[in-house]
Backbone as a chain_set.jsonl record, in Angstrom:
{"seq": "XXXXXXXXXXXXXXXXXXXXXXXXXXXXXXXXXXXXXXXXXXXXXXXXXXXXXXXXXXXXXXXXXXXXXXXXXXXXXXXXXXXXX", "coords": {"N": [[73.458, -269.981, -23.715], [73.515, -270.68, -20.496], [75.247, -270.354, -17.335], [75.058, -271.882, -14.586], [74.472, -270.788, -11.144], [75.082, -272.319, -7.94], [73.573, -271.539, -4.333], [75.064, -272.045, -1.65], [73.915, -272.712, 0.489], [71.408, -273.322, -0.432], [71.817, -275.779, -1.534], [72.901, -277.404, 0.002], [70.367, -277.23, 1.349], [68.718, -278.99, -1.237], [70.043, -281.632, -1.096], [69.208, -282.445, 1.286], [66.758, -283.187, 0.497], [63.893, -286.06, -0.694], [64.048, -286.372, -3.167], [66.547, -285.708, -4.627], [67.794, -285.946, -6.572], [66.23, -285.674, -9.218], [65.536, -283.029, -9.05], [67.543, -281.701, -9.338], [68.297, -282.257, -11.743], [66.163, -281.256, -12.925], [66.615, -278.553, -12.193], [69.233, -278.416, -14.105], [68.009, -277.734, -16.663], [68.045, -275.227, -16.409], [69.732, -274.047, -17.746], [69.612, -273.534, -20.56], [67.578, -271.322, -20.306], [65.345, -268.891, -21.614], [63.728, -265.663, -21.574], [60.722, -266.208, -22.397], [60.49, -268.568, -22.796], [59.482, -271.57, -21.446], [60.239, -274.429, -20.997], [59.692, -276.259, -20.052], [58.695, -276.423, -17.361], [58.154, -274.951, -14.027], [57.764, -271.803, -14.279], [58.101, -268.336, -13.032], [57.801, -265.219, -13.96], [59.158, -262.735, -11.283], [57.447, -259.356, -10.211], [57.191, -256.295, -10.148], [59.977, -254.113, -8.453], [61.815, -256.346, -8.672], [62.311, -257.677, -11.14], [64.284, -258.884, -12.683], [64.259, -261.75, -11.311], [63.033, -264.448, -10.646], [61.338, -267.397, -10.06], [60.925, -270.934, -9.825], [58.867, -273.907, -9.733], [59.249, -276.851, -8.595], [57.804, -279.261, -7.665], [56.394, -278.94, -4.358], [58.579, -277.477, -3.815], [60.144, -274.522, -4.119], [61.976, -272.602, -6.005], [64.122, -269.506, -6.285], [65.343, -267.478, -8.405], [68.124, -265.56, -9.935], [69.225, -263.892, -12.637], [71.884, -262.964, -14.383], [73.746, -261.105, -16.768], [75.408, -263.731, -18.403], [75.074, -265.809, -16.234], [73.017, -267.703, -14.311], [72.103, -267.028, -10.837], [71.025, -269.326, -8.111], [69.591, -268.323, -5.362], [67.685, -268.462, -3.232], [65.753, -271.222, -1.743], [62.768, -273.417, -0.771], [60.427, -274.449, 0.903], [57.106, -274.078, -0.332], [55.19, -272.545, 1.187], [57.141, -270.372, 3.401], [59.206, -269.891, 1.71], [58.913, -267.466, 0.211], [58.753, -265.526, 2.557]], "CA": [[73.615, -270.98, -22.67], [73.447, -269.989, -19.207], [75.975, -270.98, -16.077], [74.202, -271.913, -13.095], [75.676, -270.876, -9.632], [73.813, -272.721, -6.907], [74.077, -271.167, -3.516], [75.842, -273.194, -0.594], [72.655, -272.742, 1.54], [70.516, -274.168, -1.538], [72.988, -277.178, -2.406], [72.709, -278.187, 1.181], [68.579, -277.964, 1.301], [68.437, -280.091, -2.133], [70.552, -282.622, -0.868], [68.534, -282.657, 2.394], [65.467, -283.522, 0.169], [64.347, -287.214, -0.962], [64.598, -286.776, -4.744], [67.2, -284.563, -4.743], [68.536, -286.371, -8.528], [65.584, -285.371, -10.033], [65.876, -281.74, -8.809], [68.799, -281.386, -9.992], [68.06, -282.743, -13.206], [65.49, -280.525, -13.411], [67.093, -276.991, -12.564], [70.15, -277.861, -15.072], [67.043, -277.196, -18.124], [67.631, -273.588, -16.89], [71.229, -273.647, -18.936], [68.945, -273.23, -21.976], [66.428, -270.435, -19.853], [64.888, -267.649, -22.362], [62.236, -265.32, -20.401], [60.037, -266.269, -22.975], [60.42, -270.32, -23.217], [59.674, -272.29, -19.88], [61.677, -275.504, -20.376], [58.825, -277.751, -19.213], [59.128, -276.122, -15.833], [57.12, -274.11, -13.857], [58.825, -270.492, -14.323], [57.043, -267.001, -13.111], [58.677, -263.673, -13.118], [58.82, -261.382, -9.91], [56.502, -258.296, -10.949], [57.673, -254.319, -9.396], [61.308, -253.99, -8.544], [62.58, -257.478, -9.193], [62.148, -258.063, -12.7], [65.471, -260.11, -13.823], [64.432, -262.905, -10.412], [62.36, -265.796, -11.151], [61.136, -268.259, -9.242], [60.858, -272.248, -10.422], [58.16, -274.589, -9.002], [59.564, -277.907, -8.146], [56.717, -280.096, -6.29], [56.268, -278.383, -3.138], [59.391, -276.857, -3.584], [60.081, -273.042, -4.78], [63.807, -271.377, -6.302], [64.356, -267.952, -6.305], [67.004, -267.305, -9.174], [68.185, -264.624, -10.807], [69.75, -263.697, -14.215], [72.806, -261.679, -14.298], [74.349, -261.233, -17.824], [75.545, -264.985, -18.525], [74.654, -266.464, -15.338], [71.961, -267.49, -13.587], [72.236, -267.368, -9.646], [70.03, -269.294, -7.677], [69.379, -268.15, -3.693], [67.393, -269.006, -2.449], [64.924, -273.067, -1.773], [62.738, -273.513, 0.7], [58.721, -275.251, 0.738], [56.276, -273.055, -0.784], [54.984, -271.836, 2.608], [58.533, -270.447, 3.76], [60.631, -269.174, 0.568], [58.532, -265.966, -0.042], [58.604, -264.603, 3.678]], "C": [[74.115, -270.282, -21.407], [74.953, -270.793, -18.209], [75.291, -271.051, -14.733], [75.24, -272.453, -11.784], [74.668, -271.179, -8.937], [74.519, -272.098, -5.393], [74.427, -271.888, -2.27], [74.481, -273.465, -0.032], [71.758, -273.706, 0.788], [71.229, -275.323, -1.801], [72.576, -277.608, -1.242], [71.154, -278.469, 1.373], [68.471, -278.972, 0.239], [68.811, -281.164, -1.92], [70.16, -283.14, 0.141], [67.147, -283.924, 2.196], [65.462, -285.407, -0.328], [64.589, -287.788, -2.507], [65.237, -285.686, -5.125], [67.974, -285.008, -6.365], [67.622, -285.559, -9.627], [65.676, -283.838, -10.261], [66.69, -281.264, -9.633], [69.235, -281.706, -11.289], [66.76, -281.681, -13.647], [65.792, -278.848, -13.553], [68.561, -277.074, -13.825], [69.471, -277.974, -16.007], [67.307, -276.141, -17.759], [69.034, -273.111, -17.919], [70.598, -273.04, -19.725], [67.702, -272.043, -21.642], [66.418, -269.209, -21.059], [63.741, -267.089, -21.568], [61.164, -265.725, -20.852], [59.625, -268.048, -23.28], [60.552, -270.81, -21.376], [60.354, -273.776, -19.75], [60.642, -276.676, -20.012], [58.559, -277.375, -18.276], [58.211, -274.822, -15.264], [57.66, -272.989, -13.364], [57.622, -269.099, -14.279], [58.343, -266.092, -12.671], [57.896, -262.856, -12.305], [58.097, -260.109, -11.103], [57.661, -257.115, -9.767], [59.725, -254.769, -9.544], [62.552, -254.921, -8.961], [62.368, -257.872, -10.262], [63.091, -258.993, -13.07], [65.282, -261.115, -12.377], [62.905, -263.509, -11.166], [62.008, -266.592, -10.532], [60.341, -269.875, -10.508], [60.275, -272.715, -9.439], [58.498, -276.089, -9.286], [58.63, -279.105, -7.389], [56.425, -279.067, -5.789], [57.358, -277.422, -3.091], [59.714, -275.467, -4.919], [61.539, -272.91, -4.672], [63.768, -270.317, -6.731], [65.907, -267.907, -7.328], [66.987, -265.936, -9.776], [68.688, -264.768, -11.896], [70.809, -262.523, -14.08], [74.05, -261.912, -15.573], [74.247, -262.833, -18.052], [75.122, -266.344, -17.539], [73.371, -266.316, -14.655], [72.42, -268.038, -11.996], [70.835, -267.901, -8.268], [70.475, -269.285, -6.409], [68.812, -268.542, -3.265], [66.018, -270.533, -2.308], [64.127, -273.241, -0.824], [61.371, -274.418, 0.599], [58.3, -274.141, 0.451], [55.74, -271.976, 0.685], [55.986, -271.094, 3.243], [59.146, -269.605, 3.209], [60.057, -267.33, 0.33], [58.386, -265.063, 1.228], [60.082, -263.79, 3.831]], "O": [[75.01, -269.438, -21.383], [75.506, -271.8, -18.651], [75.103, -270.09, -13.988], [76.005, -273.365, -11.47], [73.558, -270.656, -9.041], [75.739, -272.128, -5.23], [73.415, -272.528, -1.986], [74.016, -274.595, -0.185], [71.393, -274.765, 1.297], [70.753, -275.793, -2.835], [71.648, -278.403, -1.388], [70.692, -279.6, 1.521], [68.083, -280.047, 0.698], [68.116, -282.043, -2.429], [70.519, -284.305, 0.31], [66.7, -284.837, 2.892], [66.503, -286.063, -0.373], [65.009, -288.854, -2.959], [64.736, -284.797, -5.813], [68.617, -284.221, -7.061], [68.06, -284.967, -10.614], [65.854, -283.364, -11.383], [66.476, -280.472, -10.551], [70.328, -281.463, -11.8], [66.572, -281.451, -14.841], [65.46, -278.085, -14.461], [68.93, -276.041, -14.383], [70.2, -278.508, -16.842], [66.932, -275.372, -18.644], [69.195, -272.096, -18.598], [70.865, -271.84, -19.794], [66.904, -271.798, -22.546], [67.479, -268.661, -21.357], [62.921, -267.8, -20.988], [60.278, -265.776, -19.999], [58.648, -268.514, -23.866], [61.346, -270.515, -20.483], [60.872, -274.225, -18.727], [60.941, -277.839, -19.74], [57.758, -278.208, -17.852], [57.71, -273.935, -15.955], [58.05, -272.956, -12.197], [56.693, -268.863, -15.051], [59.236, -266.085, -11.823], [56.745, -262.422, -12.356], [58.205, -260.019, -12.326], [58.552, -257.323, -8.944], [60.398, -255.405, -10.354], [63.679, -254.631, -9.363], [62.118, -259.066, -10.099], [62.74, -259.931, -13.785], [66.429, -261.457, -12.091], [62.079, -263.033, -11.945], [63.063, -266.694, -9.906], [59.614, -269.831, -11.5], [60.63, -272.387, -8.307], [57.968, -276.561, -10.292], [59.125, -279.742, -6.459], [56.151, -278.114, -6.518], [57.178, -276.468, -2.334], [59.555, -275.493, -6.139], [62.216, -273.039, -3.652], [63.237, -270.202, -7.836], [67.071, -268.194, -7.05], [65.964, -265.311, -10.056], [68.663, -265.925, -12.317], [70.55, -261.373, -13.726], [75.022, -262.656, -15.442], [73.128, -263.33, -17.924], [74.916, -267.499, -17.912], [72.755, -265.274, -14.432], [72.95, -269.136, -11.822], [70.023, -267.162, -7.71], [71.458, -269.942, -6.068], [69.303, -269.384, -2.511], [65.328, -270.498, -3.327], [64.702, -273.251, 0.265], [61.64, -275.391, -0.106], [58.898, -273.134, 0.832], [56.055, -270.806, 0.904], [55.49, -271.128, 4.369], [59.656, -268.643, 3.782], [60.743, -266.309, 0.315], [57.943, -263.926, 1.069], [60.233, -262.943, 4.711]]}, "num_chains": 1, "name": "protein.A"}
């Protein structure tokens, strides 16, 4: 079981959004994240140097998390168009 740290910047975009309950009902399934089990959720790992980040597809909306021992930290939220620049 994971700990999920959300990052100030990201807490403030989700709460911006108009189903920000659901969201947030949907990233605490990553408690239970295995690299190998997706949760229901639409989970791709970074390829080359980033290997332990992740990104979750939300609607329209993209999270950049990582994995660090027990925790998972997510950074960064943004619209699909946006989060990967």
């Amino acid at each position: 079981m994971f700990e999920i740290v959300i990052n100030k910047r990201v807490n403030k975009f989700i709460g911006s959004l108009l189903n920000s309950d659901k969201i947030i009902g949907k990233l605490k399934r990553l408690k239970d994240f295995k690299s190998n089990e997706r949760l229901g959720l639409d989970i791709a790992r970074f390829k080359g140097k980033q290997k332990n980040k992740y990104r979750v597809r939300i609607g329209e909306v993209r999270f950049i998390f990582e994995v660090i021992l027990n925790k998972i930290f997510i950074d960064v939220a943004d619209y699909r168009g946006r989060v990967y620049s």
